[in-house]
C-alpha positions as CSV (number, residue, x, y, z in Angstrom):
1,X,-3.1,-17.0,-7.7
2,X,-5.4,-15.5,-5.2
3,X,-6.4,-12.4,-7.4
4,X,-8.7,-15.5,-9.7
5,X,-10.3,-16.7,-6.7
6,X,-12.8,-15.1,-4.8
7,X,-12.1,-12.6,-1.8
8,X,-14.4,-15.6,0.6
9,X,-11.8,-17.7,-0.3
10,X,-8.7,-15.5,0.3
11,X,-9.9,-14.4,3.9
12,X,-10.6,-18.1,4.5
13,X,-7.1,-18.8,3.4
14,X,-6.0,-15.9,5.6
15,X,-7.3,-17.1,9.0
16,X,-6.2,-20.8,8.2
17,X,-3.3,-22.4,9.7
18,X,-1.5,-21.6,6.5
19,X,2.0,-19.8,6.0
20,X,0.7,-17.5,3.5
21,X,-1.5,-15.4,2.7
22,X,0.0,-13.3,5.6
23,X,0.5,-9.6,6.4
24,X,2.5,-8.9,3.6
25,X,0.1,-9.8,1.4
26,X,-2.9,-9.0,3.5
27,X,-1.4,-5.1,3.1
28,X,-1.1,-5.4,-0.8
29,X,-5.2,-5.9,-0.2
30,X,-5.5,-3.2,2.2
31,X,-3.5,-0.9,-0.1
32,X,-5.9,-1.8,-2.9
33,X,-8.8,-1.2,-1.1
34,X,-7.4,2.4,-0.2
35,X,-7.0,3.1,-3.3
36,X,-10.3,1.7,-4.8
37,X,-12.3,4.2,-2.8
38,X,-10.2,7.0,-3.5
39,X,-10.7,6.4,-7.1
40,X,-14.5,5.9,-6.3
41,X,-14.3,9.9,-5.5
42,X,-12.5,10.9,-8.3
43,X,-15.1,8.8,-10.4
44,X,-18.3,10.6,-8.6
45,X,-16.3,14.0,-9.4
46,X,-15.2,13.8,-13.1
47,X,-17.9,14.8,-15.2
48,X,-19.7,16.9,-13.6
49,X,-20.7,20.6,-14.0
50,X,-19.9,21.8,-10.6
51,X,-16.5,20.2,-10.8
52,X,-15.7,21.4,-14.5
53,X,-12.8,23.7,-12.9
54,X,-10.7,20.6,-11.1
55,X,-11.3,18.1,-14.3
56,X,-8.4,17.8,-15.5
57,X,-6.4,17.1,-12.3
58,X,-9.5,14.5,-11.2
59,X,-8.6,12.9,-14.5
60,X,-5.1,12.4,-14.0
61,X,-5.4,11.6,-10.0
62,X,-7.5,8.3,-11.5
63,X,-5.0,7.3,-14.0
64,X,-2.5,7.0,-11.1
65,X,-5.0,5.6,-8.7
66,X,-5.6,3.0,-11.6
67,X,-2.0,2.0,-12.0
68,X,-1.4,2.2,-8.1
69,X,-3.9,-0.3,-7.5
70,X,-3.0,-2.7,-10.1
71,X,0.5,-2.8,-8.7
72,X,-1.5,-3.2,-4.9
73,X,-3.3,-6.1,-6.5
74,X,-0.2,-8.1,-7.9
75,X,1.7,-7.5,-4.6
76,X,-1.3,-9.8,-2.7
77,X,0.5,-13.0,-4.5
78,X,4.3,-11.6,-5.3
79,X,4.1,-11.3,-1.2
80,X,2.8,-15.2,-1.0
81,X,5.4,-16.3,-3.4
82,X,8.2,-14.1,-1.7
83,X,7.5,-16.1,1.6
84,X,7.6,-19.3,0.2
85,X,10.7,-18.8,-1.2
86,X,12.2,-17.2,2.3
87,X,11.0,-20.3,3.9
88,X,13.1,-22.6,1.3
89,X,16.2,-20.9,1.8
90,X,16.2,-20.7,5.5
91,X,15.6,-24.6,4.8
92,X,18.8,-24.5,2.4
93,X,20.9,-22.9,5.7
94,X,23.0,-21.1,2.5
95,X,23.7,-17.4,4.0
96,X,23.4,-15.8,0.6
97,X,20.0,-17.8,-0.5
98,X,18.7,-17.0,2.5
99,X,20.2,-12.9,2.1
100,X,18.4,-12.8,-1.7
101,X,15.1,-14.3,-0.2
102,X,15.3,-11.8,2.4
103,X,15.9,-8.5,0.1
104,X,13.1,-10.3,-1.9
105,X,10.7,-10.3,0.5
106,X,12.2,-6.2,1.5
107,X,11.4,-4.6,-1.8
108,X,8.1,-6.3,-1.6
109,X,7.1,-4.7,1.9
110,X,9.0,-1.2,0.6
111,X,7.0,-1.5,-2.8
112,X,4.1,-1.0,-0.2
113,X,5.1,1.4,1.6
114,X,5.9,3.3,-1.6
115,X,2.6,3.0,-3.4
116,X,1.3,3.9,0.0
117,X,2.8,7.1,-0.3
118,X,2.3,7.6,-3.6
119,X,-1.6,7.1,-3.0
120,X,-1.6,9.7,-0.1
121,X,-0.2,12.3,-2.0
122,X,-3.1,12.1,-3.8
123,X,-5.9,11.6,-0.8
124,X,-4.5,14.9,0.2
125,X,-6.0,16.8,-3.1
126,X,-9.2,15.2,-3.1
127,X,-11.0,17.0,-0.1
128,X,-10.7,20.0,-1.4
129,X,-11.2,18.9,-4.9
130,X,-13.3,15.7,-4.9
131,X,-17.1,15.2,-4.5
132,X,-18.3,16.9,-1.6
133,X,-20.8,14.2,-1.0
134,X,-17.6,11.5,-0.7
135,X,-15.8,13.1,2.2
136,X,-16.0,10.3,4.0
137,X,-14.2,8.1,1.5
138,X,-11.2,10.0,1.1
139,X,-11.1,9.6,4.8
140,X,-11.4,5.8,4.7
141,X,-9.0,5.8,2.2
142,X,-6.5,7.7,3.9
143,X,-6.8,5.6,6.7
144,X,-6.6,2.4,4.7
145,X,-3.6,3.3,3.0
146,X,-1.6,4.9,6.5
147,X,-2.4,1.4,7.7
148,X,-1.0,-0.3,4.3
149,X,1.9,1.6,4.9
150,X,2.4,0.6,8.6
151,X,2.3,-2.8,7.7
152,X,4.9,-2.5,4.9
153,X,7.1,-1.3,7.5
154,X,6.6,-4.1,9.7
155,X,7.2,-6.5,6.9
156,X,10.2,-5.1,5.6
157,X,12.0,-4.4,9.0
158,X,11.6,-8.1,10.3
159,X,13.2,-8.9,7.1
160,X,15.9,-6.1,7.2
161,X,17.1,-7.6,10.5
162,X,17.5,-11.0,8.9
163,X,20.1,-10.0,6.6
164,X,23.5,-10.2,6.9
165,X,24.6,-7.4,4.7
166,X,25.0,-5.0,6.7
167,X,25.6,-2.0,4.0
168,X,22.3,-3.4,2.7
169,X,20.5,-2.7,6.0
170,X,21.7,0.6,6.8
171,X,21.2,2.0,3.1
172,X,17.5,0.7,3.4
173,X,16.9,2.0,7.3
174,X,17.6,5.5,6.2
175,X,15.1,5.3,3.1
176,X,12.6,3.7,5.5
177,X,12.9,6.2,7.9
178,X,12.9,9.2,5.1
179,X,9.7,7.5,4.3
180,X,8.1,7.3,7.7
181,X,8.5,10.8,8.1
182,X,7.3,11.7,4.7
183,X,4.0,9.6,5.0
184,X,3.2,11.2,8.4
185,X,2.9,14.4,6.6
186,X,0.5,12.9,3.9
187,X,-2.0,11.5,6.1
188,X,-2.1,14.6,8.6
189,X,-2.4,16.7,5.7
190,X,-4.8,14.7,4.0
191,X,-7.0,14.1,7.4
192,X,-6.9,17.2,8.6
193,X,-8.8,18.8,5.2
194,X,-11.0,15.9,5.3
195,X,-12.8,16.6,8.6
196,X,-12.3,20.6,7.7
197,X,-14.3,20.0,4.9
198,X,-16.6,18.0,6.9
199,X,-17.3,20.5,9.4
């Protein structure tokens, strides 16, 4: 389980000639990291006088940060684990193995993409509301998690087109493209009052 070892070790792991870690679970880090520094601003802004007015919606913005990146975290090993068990049923050359491995590995890379989205929605409160003095990390964090979600797309797509059910594929297209469009507005929205503020 890579969340026990040290992060050295996981990048190490990473850039080896190994199957996995890959980009699937290479995004679950990204996605935690996104959401670690926006949780860093809402950390820097509870408490304090000059923020007394926005305390109770910093408050609950970190108890959904929290959760978001614990789920982020567990997805750096579900994603290893999904992997191996694609590779064992292409191996297996049984259609339906291989079409459960694949909608595996799918709700994995969507998983992503949602918390992704569910993270953004919050980035785009915090420049207005967060610490002045952290601007800069909601920004990084925006960009972190637009980039999370990106590569969930990319994960779940190559696996989409693997599939064989075709219902499957064309129910999950139209959610991912309902998402797309959805996350765009986020991270515009979110960007555009960082650098505002900024200004």
């Amino acid at each position: 389980m890579y969340i026990n070892e040290s992060i050295t070790k996981y990048i190490e792991d990473l850039a080896a000639k190994l199957p996995a870690p890959g980009g699937g679970s290479a995004s679950g880090l990204s996605g935690a990291l996104g959401t670690a520094l926006l949780e860093m601003v809402c950390n820097f802004t509870a408490g304090k006088e000059k923020y007394k007015d926005v305390e109770q919606d910093i408050l609950q913005h970190l108890d959904s940060l929290n959760n978001i990146r614990r789920e982020f975290i567990l997805l750096i090993d579900e994603d290893v684990k999904a992997y191996t068990h694609i590779c064992s049923a292409f191996k297996s050359k049984d259609k339906k193995i291989i079409d459960k491995a694949l909608k595996d590995g799918y709700y994995i890379s969507l998983k992503v993409c949602e918390l992704s989205k569910r993270a953004l929605g919050i980035a785009m409160d915090l420049p207005e509301k967060g610490n002045a003095n952290l601007l800069t990390d909601v920004g990084c964090g925006a960009e972190l998690l637009k980039a999370t979600f990106n590569s969930g797309v990319f994960n779940a797509e190559i696996n989409l087109k693997g599939i064989e059910d075709k219902d499957f594929v064309s129910k999950e297209k139209t959610l991912l493209d309902t998402l797309k469009k959805e996350i765009e507005v986020l991270y515009k929205d979110a960007v555009t009052k960082t650098k505002k503020r900024m200004e």
